[in-house]
FIMAR-844894 format. One record per residue (C-alpha): residue number from 1; residue in three letters; x, y, z. Coordinates in steps of 0.2 Angstrom, whole numbers, plus 5000, padded with zeros to 4 digits. Layout:
<pt seq="NUM" type="Ala" x="X" y="Y" z="Z"/>
...
This chain:
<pt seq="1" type="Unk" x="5000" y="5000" z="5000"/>
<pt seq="2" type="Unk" x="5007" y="5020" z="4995"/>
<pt seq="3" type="Unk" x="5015" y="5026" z="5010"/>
<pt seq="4" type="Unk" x="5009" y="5045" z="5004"/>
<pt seq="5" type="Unk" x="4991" y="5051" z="5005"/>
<pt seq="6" type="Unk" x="4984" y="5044" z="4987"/>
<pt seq="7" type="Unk" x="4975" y="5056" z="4976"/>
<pt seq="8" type="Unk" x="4960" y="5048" z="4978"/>
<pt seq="9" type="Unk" x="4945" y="5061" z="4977"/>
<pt seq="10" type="Unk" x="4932" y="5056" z="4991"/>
<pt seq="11" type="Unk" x="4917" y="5060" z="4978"/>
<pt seq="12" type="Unk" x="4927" y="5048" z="4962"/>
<pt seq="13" type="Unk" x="4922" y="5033" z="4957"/>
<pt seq="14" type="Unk" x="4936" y="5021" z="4954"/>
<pt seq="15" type="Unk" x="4940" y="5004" z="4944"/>
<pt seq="16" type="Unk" x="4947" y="4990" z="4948"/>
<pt seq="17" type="Unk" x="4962" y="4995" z="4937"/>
<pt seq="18" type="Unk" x="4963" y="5013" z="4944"/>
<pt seq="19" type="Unk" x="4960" y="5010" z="4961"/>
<pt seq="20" type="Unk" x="4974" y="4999" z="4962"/>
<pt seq="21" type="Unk" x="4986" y="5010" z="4955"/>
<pt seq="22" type="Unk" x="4981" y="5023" z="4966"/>
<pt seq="23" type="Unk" x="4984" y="5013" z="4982"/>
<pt seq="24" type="Unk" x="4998" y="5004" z="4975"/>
<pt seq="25" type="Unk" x="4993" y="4987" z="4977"/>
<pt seq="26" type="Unk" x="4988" y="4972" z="4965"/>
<pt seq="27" type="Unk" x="4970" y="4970" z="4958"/>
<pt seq="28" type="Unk" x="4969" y="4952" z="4968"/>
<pt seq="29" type="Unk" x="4974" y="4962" z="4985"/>
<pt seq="30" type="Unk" x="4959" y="4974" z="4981"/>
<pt seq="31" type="Unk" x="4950" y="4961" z="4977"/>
<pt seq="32" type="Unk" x="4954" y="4950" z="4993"/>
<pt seq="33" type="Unk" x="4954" y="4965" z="5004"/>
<pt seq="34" type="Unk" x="4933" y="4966" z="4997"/>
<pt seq="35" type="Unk" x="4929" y="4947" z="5000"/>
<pt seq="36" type="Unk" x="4937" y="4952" z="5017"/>
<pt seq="37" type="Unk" x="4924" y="4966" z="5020"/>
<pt seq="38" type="Unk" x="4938" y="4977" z="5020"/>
<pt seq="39" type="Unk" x="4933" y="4989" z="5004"/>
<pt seq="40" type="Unk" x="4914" y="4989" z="4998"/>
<pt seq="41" type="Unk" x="4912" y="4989" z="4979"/>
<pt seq="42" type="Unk" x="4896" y="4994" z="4967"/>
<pt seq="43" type="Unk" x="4892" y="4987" z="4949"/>
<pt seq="44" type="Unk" x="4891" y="5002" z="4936"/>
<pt seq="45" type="Unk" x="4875" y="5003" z="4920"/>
<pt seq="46" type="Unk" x="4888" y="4989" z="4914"/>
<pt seq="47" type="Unk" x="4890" y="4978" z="4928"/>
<pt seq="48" type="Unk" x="4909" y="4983" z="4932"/>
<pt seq="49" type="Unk" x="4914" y="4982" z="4950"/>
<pt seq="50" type="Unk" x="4919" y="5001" z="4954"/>
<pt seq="51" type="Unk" x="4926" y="5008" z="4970"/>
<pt seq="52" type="Unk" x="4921" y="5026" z="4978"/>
<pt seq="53" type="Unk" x="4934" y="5038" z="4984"/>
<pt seq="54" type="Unk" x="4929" y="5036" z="5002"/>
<pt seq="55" type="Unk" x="4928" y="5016" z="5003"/>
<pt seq="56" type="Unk" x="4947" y="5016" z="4995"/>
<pt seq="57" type="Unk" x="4953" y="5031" z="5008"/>
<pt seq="58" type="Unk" x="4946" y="5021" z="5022"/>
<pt seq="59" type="Unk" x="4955" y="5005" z="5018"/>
<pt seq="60" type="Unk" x="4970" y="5016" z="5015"/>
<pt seq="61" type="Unk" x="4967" y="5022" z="5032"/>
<pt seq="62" type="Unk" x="4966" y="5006" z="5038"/>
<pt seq="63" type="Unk" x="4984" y="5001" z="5033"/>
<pt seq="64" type="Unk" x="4992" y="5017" z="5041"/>
């Protein structure tokens, strides 16, 4: 996990792909961290799992 705040923007709606980057971890962490109940996720119009800003800075809070 990033060690320096993320610019993650609280009202954003994240990706898989995006979120990860921006915390600096792999897509199967992000993944494990939400079967864990770590990080909630929501299915866009297109059924894509998608992250909000403050679920991804509350799991980033978690780790420091």
């Amino acid at each position: 996990m990033r060690a320096t705040h993320p610019d993650i923007s609280p009202a954003g709606s994240y990706c898989v792909v995006e979120a990860s980057r921006l915390l600096g971890i792999d897509r199967r962490s992000l993944r494990r961290y939400e079967q864990q109940g770590l990080v909630l996720s929501h299915a866009n119009k297109m059924g894509k799992r998608r992250y909000s800003g403050r679920e991804l800075l509350k799991l980033w809070r978690l780790s420091y």
